[in-house]
C-alpha positions in Angstrom: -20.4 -6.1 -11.4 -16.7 -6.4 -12.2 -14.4 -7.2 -9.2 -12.3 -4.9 -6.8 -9.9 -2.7 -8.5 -7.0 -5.0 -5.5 -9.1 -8.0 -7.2 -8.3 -7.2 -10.6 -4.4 -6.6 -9.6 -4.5 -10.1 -8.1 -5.7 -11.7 -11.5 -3.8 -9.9 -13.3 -0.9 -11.8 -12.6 -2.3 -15.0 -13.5 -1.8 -16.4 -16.8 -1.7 -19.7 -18.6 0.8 -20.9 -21.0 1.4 -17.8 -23.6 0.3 -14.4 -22.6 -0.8 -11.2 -24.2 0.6 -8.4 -22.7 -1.3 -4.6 -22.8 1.4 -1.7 -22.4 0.9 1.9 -22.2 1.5 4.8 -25.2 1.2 8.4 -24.4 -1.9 10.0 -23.9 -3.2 12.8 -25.6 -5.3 16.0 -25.1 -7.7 17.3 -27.8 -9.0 20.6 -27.3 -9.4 20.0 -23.1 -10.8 22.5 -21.2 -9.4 21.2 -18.4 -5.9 19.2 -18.8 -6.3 15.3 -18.4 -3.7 12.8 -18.6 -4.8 9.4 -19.3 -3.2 5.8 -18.2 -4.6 2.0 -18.7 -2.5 -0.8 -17.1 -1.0 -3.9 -18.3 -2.7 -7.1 -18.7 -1.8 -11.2 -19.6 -3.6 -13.4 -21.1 -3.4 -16.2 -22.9 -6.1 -19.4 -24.3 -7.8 -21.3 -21.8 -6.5 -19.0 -19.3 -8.3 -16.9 -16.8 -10.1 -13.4 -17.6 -7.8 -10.1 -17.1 -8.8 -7.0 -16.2 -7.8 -3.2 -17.8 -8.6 0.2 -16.2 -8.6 3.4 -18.1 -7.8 6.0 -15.4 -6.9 9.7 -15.3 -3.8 10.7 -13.3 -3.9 12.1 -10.8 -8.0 10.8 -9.9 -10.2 13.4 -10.7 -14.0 13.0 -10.8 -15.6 13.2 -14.2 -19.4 12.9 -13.7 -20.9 11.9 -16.7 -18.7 11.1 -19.4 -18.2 9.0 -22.4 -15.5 6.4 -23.6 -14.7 4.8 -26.9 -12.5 1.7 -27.2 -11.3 1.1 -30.6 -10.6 -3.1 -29.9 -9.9 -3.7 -34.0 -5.9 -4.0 -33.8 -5.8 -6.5 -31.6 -9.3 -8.3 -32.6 -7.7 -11.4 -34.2 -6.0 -13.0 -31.2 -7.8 -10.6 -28.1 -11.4 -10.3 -26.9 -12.2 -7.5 -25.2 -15.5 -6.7 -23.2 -16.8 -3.7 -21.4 -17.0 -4.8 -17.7 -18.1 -2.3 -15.7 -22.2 -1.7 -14.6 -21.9 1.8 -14.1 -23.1 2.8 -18.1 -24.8 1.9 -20.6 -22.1 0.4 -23.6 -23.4 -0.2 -27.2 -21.3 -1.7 -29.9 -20.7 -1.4 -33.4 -18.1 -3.7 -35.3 -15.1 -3.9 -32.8 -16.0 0.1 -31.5 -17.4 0.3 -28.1 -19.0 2.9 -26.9 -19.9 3.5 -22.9 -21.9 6.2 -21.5 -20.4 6.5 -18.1 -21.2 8.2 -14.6 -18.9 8.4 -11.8 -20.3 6.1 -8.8 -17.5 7.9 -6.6 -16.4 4.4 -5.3 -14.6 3.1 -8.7 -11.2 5.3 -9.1 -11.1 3.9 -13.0 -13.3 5.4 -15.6 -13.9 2.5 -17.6 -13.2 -1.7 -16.5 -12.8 -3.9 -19.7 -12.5 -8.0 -19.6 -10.0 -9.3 -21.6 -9.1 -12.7 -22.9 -6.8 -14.6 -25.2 -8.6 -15.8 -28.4 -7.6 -19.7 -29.2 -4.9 -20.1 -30.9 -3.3 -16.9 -30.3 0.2 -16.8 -31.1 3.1 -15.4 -29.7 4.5 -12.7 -31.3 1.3 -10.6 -32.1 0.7 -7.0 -31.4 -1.8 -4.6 -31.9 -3.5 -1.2 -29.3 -6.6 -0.8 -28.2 -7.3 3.4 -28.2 -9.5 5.3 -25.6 -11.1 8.5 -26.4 -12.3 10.3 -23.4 -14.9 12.9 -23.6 -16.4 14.5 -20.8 -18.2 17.7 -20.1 -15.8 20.8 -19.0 -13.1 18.6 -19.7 -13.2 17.8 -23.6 -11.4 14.9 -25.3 -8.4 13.4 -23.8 -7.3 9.9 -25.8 -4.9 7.1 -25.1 -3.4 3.7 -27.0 -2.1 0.6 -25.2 -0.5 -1.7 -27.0 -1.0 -5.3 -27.2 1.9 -8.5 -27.8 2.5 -12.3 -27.1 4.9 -13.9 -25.4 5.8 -17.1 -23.5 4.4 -18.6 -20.0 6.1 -20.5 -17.3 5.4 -21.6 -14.1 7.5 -20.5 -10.9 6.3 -22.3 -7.5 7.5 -21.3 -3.7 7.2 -22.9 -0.2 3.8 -21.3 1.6 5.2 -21.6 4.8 8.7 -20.3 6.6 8.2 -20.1 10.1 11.3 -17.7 12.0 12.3 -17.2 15.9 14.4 -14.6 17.6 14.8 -12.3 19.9 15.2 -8.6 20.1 18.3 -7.4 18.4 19.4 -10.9 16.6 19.4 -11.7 13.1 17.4 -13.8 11.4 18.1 -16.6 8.5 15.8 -15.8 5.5 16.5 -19.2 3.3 13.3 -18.5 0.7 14.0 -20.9 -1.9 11.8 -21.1 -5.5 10.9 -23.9 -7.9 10.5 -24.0 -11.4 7.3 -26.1 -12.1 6.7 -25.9 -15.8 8.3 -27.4 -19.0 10.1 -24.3 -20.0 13.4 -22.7 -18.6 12.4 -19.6 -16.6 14.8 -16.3 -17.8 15.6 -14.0 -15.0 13.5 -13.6 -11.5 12.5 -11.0 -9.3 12.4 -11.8 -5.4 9.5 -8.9 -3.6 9.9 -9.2 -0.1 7.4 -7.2 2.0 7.2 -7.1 6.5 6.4 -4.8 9.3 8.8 -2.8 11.8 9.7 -6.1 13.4 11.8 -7.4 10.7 14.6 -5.2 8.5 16.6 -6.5 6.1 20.3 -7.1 7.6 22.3 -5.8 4.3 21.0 -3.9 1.4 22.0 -5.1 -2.1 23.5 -3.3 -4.9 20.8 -5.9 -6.9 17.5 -4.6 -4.8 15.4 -2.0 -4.4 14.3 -0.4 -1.3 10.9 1.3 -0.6 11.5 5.0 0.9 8.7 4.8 3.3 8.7 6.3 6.8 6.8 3.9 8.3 8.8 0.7 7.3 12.2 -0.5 6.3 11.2 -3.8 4.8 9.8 -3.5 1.5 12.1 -4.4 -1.1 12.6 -6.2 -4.7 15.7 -7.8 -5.6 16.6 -8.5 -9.5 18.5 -12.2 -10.8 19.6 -12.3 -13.8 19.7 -16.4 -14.0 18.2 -19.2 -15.6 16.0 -21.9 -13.4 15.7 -25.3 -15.6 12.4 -27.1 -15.2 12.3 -29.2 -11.8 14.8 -26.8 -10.3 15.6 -25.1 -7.4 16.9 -22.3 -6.3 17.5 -20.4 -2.7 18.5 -16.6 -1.8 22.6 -17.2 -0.5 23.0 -17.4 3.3 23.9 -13.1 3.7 20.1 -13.0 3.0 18.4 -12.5 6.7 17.0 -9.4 8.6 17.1 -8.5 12.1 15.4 -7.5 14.8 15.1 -4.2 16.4 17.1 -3.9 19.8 13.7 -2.0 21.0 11.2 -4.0 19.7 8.1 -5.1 21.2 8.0 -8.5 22.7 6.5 -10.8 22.4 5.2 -10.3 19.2 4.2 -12.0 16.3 5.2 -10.8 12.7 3.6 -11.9 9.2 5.8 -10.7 6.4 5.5 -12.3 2.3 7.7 -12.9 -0.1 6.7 -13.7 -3.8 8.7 -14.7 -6.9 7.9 -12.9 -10.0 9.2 -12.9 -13.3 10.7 -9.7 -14.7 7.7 -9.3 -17.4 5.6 -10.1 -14.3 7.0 -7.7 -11.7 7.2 -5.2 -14.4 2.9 -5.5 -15.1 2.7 -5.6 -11.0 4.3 -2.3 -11.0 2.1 -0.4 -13.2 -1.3 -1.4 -12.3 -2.3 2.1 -11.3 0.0 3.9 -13.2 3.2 3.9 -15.0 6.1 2.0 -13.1 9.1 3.9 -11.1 11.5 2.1 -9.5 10.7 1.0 -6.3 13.2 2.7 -4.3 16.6 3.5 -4.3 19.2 0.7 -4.7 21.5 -0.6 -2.1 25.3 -0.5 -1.9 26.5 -4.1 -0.4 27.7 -6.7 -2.8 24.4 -8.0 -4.9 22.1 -10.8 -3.4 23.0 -14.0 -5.6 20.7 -17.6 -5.8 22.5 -20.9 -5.0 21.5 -24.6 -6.2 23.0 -27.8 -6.1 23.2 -27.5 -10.3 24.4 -24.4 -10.6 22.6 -21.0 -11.9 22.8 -20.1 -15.8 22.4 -16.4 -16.9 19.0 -15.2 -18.4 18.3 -14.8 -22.0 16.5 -12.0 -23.3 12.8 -13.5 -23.5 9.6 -11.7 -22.0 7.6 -14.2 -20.1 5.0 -14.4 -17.7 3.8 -17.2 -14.9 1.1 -19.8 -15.7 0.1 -19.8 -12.4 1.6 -16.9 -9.7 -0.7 -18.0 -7.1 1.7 -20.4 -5.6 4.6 -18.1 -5.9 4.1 -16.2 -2.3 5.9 -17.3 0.8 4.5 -16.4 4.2 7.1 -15.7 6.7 6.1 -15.9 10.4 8.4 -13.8 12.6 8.3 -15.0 17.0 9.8 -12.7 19.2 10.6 -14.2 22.2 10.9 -11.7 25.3 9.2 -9.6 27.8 9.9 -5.8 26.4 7.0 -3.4 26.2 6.6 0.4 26.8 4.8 3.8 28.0 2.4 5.8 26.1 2.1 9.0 28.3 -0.4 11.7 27.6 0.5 15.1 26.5 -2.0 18.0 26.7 -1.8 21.8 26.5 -2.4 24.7 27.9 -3.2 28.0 25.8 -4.2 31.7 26.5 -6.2 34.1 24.3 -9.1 36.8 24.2 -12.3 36.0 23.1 -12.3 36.2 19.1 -8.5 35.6 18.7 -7.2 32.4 17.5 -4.6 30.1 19.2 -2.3 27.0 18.5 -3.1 24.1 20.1 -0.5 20.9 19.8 -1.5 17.3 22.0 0.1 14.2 21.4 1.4 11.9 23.5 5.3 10.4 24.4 7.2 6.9 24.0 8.6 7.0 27.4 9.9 3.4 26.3 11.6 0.8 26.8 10.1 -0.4 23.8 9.5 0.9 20.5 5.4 1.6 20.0 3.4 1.9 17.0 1.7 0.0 14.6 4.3 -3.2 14.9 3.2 -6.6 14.6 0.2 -8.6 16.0 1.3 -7.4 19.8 2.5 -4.1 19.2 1.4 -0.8 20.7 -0.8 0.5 19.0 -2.6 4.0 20.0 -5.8 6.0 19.2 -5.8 9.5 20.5 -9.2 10.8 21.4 -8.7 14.5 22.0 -11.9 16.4 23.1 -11.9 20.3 23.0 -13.0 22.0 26.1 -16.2 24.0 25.4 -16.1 27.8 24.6 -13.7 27.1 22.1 -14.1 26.4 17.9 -11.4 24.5 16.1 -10.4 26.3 13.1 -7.8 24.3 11.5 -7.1 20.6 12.4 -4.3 18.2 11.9 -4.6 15.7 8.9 -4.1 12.8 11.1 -7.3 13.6 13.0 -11.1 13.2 12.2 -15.0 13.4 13.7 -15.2 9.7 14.7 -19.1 10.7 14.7 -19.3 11.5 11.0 -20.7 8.6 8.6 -17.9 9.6 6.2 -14.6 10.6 8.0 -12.7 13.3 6.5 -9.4 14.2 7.4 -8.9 17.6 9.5 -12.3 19.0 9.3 -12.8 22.0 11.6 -15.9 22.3 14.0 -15.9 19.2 15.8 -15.2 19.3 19.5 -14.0 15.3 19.4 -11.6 13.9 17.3 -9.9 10.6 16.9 -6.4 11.0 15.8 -3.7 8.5 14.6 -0.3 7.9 13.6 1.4 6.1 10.9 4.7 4.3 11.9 6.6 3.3 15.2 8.2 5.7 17.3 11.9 4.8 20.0 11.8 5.9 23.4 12.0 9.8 24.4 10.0 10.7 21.1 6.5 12.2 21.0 3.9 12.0 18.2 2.1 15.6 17.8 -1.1 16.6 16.5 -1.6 20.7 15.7 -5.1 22.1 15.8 -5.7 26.6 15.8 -8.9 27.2 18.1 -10.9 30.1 18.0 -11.9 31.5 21.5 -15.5 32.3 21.6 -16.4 32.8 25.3 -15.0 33.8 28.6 -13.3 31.8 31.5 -11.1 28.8 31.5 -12.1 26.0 30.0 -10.6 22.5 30.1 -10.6 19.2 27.5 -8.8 16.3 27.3 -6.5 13.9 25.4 -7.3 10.1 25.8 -5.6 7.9 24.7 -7.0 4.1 24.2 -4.1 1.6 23.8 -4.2 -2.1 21.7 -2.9 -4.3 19.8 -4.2 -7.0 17.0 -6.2 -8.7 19.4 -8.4 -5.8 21.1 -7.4 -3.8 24.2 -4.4 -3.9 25.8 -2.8 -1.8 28.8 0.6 -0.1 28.1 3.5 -0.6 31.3 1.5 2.8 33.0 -2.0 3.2 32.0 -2.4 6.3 34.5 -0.4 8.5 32.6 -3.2 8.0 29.2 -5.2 11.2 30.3 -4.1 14.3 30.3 -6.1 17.9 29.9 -6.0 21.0 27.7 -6.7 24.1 29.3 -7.6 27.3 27.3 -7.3 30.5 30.0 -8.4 34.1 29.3 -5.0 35.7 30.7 -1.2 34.6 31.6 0.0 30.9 31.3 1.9 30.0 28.9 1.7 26.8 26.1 2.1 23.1 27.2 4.0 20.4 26.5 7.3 19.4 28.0 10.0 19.8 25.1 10.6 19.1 21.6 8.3 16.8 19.7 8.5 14.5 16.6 5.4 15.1 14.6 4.3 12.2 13.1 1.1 12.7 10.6 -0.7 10.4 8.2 -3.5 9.2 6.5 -6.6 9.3 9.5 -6.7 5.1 9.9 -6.1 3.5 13.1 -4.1 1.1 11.5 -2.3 1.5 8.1 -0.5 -0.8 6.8 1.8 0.3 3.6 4.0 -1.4 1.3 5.4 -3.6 3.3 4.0 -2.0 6.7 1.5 -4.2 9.3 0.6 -6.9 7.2 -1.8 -10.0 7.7 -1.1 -12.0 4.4 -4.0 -14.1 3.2 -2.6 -16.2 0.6 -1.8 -15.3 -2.8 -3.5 -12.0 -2.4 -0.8 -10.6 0.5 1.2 -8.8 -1.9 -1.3 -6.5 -2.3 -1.7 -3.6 -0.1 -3.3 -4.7 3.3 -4.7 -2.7 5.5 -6.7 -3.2 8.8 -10.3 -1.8 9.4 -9.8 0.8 12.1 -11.5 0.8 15.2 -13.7 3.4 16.7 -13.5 4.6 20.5 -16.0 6.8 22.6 -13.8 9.4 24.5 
């Protein structure tokens, strides 16, 4: 069985001394009964060096049943091997043609996995495509070409460790620093540094990008245009450092990465799942510049690509000092309607502070909202962020249930409420009454907010007069239905040279 789709991203970005890089063309419909666009990421490779891994994927992910690929491998059979990895066909092969017979396992989001590798003695400078031909039924043929050329390897190094301290509201010195291991002069760097709420970056750099996501402010990638001679080394100039919320959570302990690529690298990092955008928008303080005892030389134009990225990722462990926590308090609801009409329903709960809570951290508050619907009532729509925590397979906002475990994505300041919307159908006469529970913790299990009385409250659905609950105006928060989600860049537990890749935490189930 080929590895993990994450796997395959991690080796991906391992490559010995040359490389062989696989680029995308445009894809092509023939005849379709259905429209399909087709994408295969970027690969290097290079002899002696470790096995790489291409997907053919449609965009967006569509499932395809039973389907057929063809790989024509004979442009770029002189200095390229290419193999079908995947176990989910049957592949034959005639000359450099392969040919799969495919079903869709439902757990694989590619439609086809090949193994590639750098033939010996593969020069640099060499190019050729591979082509795809898709053909599936109901959808007809859809094909694609990725193209195939050799460059040059180097070999850029960086300190595993960089342990930080601070309080809430200080700023923190960032001094990442990178070496250049190899023989050769490396041309141009990209620095991709990724944390949770607990640590924003202090400026923003007309040189970086910045990730637009909700849910963090720390993702960013920052471009250098210099030269690193072998044995050098380089560090980010002493404006590089991020601070620490004034309503952070405390103590806590914050893991946050930073890895080194180069710009061939960072590009093929990018586009793993589908062509690369920039990563955000850019900032507007003066750019981010490297310092060295030697000086910095501008890059030459020269693709290359790292012998051996696995050494190129800095952890950064964030302390905060402090005692500072806050209040989850309940919100429930109470509704009126007939029998057989339907009724809004909205439950959350409020940050009634100090502290900022959410998914922060190893120590932060983090919250799973068990709202159980009184009886005599049907949920007819339900909020994304919510799902049966009894179901084998969870799936997001499914009406019927009468329990549901609901979640947030992101932190939310003090006097802000996190909402989740449901519509119930009233099927019987009488009050009724449910609750919303919420079960508080942190990376370590369990954990009690400042007022753990106020995590119950009730919904009550009445036959005549009343009117709606809640006690002002709310800041819906919704999301993907995990307990814990960390984004680009969001709660992150690094585990070596794999941290840059998305991370997320298994969610935890609760009995209301």
């Amino acid at each position: 069985m080929h590895p993990h789709p994450v796997r395959r991203g991690l080796a991906a970005l391992v490559a010995p001394v040359a490389f062989v890089v696989v680029s995308t063309g445009a894809a092509v419909a023939a005849a379709p009964a259905e429209d399909v666009t087709l994408y295969a990421n970027s690969v290097t490779v290079a002899p002696g060096g470790p096995q790489k891994w291409v997907s053919l994927r449609s965009l967006p992910d569509r499932p395809f049943g039973t389907y057929t690929v063809r790989v024509d491998r004979s442009e770029v059979a002189a200095f390229a091997e290419v193999e079908e990895g995947d176990d989910r066909g049957s592949c034959t092969t005639a000359g450099e043609i392969l040919t799969c017979a495919m079903t869709d396992d439902g757990e694989d989001s590619s439609l086809l996995s090949l193994a590639v590798t750098a033939r010996a003695g593969a020069a640099a400078g060499q190019r050729g495509t591979l082509a795809f031909t898709v053909t599936a039924p109901g959808v007809g043929t859809a094909t694609y070409r990725s193209t195939v050329t050799t460059g040059e390897g180097v070999d850029l190094a960086a300190e595993r460790q960089l342990p930080l301290d601070g309080k809430p509201g200080a700023r923190v010195d960032v001094p990442l620093t990178v070496t250049n291991r190899g023989t050769k002069t490396v041309h141009g760097l990209v620095l991709y540094l990724s944390g949770s709420y607990g640590f924003t970056p202090s400026k923003r750099y007309e040189n970086c990008e910045y990730t637009d996501l909700a849910l963090d402010d720390s993702s960013f990638a920052c471009t250098f245009d210099d030269s690193l001679a072998p044995g050098a080394t380089v560090r980010v100039d002493p404006t590089f450092g991020g601070t620490i919320p004034a309503d952070a959570w405390a103590p806590n302990l914050h893991y946050s990465f930073a890895l080194w690529f180069t710009p061939a690298d960072w590009e093929e990092f990018r586009a793993q799942y589908s062509p690369a955008e920039p990563l955000g928008s850019r900032g507007t303080d003066a750019a981010l510049t490297l310092v060295s005892a030697g000086g910095a030389q501008r890059a030459r134009a020269l693709d290359q690509i790292d012998t051996n990225p696995v050494d190129n990722e800095t952890r950064v462990t964030l302390t905060v000092a402090g005692d500072q926590r806050g209040d989850a308090a309940a919100q429930g609801a109470t509704v009126t309607g007939a029998v057989g009409a339907t009724v809004p329903l909205t439950v959350g709960y409020r940050n009634n502070g100090p502290a900022r809570i959410g998914p922060s951290g190893q120590r932060g508050l983090n919250i799973a909202t068990m709202v159980t619907l009184p009886e005599g009532v049907t949920a007819v729509t339900v909020s994304k962020s919510c799902v049966d925590p009894d179901e084998d397979e969870w799936k997001p906002g499914k009406p019927g249930a009468r329990v549901y475990e609901c979640s947030a994505r992101g932190t939310i300041p003090r006097g802000e409420r996190v909402t989740f919307d449901f519509t119930l159908r009233v099927d019987r006469a009488g009050s009724q009454t449910g609750t919303v529970k919420l079960h508080t913790f942190d990376g370590d299990g369990p954990v009690k907010d400042l007022d753990p009385g106020n995590d119950t409250a009730k919904i009550t659905v009445k036959q005549a007069g009343g009117t709606g609950g809640g006690d002002g105006g709310s800041l819906p928060i919704t999301g993907a239905p995990t307990g814990l989600i960390a984004g680009l860049g969001g709660l992150l537990v690094a585990a070596g040279a794999g941290g840059y890749l998305l991370a997320r935490r298994r969610r935890t189930r609760f009995v209301a």
